[in-house]
Z-matrix of the N, CA and C atoms (Angstrom, degrees):
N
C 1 1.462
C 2 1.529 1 111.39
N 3 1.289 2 118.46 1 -2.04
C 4 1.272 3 125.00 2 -153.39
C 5 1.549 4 101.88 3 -97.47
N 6 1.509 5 99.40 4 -15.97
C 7 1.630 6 104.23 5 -178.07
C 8 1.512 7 108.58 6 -90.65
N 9 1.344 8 102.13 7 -33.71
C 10 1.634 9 102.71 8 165.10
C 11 1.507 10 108.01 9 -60.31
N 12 1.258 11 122.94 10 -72.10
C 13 1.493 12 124.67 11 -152.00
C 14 1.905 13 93.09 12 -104.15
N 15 0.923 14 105.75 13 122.97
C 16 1.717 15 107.91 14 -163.32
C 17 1.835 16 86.99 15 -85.69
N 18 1.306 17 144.83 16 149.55
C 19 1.466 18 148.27 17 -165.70
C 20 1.486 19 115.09 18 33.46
N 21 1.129 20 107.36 19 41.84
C 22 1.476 21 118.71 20 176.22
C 23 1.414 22 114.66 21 -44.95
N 24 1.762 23 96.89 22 -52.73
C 25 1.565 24 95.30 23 -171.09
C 26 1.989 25 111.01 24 -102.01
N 27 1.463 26 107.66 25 17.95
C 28 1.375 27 115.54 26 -177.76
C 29 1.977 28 71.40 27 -74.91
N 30 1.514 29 113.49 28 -65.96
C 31 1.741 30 118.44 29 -154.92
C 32 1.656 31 99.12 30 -55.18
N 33 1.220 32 111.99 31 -31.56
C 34 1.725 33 76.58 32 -165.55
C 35 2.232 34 92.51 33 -99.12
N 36 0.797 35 96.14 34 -0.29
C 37 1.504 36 100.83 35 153.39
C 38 1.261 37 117.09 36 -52.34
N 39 0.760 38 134.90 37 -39.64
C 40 1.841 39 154.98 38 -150.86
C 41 1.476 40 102.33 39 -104.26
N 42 1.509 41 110.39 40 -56.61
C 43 1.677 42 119.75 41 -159.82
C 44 1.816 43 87.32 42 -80.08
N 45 1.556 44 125.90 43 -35.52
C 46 1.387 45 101.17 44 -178.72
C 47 1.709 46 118.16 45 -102.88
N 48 1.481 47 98.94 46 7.57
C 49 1.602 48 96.61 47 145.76
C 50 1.618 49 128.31 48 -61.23
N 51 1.485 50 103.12 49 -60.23
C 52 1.214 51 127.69 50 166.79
C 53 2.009 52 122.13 51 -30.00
N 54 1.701 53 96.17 52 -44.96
C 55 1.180 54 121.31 53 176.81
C 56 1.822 55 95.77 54 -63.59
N 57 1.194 56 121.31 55 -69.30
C 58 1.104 57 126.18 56 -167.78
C 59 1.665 58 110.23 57 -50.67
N 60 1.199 59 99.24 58 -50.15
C 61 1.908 60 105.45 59 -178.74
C 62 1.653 61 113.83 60 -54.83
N 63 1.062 62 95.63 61 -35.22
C 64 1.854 63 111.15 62 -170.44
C 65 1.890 64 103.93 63 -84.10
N 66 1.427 65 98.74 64 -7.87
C 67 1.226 66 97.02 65 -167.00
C 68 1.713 67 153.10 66 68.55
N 69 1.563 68 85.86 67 19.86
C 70 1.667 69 92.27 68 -163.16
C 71 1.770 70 88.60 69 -115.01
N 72 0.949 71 123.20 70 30.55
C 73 1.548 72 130.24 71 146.48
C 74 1.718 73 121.94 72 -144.83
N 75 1.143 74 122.25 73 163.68
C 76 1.726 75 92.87 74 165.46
C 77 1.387 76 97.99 75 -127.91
N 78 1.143 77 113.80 76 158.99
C 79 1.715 78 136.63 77 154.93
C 80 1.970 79 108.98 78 5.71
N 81 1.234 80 104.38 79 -81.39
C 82 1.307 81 126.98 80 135.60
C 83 1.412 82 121.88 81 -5.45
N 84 1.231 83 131.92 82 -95.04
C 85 1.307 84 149.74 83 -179.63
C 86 1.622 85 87.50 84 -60.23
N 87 1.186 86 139.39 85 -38.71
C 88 2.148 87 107.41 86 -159.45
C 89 2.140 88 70.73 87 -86.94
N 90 1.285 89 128.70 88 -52.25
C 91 1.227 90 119.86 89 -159.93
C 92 1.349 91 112.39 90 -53.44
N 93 1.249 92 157.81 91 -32.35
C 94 1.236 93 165.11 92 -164.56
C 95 1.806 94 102.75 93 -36.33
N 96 1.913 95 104.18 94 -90.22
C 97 0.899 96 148.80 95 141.41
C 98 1.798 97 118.66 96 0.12
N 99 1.592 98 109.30 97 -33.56
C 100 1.672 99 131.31 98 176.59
C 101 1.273 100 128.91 99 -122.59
N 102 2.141 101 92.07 100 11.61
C 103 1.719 102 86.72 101 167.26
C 104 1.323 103 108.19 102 -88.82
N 105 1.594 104 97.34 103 177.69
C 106 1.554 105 121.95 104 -166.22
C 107 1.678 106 119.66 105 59.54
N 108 1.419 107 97.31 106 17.93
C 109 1.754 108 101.24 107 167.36
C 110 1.651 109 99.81 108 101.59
N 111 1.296 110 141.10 109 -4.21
C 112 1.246 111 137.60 110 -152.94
C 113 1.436 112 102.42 111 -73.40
N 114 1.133 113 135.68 112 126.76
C 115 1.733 114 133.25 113 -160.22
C 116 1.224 115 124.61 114 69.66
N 117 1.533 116 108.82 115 11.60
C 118 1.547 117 101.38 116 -166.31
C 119 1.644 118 119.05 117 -50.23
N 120 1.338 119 102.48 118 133.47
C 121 1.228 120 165.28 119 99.50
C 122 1.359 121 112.12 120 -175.99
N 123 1.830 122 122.55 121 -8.91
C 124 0.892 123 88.09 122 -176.53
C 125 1.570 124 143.15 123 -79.87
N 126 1.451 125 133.44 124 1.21
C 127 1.114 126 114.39 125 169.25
C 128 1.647 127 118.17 126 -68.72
N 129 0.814 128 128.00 127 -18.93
C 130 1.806 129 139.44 128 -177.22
C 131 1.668 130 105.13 129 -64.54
N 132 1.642 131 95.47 130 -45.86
C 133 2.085 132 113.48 131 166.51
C 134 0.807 133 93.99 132 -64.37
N 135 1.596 134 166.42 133 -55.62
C 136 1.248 135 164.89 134 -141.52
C 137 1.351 136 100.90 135 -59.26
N 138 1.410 137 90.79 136 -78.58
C 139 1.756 138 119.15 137 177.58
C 140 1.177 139 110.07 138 -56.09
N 141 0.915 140 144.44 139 -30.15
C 142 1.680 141 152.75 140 178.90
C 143 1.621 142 94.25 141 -63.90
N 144 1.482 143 100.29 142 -78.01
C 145 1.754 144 91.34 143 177.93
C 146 1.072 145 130.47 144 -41.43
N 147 1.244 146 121.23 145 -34.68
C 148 1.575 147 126.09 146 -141.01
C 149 1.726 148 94.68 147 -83.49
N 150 1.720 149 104.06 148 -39.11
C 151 1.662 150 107.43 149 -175.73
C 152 1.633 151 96.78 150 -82.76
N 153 0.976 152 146.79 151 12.45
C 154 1.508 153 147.79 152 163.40
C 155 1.289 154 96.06 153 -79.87
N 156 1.718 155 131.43 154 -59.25
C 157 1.111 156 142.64 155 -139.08
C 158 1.544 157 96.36 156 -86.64
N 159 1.737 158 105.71 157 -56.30
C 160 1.496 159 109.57 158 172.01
C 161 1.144 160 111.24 159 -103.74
N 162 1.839 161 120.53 160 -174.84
C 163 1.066 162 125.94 161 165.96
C 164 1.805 163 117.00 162 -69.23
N 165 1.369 164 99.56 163 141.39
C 166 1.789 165 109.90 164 173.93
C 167 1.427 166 106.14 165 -33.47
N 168 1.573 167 109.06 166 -56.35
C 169 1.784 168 92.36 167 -158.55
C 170 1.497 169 117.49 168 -69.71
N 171 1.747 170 122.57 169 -40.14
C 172 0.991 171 134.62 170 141.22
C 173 1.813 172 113.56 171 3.51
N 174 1.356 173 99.41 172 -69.21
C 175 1.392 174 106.28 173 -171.32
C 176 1.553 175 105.75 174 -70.69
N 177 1.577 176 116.32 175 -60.43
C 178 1.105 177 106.13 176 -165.56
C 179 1.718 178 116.41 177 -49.76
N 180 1.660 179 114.59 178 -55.26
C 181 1.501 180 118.77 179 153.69
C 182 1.675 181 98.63 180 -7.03
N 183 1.049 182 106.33 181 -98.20
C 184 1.909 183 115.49 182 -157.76
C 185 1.603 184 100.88 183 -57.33
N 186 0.933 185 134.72 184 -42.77
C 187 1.474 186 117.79 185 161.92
C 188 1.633 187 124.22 186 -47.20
N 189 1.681 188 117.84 187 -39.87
C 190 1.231 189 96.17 188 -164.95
C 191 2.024 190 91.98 189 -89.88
N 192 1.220 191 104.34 190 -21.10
C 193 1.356 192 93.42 191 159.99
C 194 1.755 193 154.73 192 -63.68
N 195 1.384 194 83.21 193 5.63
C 196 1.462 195 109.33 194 -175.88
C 197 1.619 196 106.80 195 -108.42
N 198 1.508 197 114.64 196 -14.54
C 199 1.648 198 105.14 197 169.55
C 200 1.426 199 108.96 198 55.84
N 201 1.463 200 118.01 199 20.47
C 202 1.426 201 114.41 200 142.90
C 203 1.626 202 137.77 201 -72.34
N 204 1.570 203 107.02 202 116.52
C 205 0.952 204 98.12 203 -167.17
C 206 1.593 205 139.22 204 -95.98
N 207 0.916 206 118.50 205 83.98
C 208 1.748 207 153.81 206 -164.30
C 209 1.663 208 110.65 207 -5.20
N 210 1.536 209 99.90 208 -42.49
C 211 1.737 210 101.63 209 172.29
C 212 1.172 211 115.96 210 -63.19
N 213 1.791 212 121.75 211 -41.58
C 214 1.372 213 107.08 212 177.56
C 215 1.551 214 128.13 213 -79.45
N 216 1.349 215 108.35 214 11.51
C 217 1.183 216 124.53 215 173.47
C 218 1.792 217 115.46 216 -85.29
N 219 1.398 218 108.24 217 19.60
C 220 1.796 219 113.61 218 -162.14
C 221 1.426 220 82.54 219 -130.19
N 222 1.322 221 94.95 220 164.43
C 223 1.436 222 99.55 221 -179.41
C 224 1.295 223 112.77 222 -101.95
N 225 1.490 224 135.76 223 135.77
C 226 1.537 225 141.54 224 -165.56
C 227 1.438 226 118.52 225 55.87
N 228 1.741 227 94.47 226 51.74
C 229 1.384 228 125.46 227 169.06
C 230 1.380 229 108.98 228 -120.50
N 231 1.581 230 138.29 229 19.46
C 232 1.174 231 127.92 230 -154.37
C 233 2.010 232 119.20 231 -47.12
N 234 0.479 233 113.94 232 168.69
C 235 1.643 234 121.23 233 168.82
C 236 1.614 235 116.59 234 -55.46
N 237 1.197 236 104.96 235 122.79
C 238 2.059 237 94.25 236 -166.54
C 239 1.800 238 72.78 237 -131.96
């Protein structure tokens, strides 16, 4: 899709940061959906935005509070 829409996943990087800040998803809930690498990079863009949008600690807080766990977020990390 990326050849169609050139930063396809920079934009919805942004729109589900945004989601996360506003609170109508959590950390958790956009990560589900992007384990085992599926979209890679975008959950990492997620997080990238989100500390642009807010402050770092902010984020880190709600990240480690979300018990997402970061390896299965890579790709050819499946769940063992």
């Amino acid at each position: 899709i990326e050849v169609d829409i050139p930063l396809v996943k920079s934009y919805l990087a942004q729109f589900a940061a945004r989601a996360v800040i506003a609170e109508l998803v959590s950390v958790a809930e956009l990560a589900h959906p992007l384990e085992n690498g599926n979209h890679f990079p975008l959950f990492l863009l997620c997080l990238q935005q989100a500390s642009k949008l807010k402050d770092r600690e902010w984020l880190t807080d709600l990240f480690q509070q979300s018990k997402v766990n970061m390896q299965k977020m890579l790709p050819g990390m499946s769940s063992s």
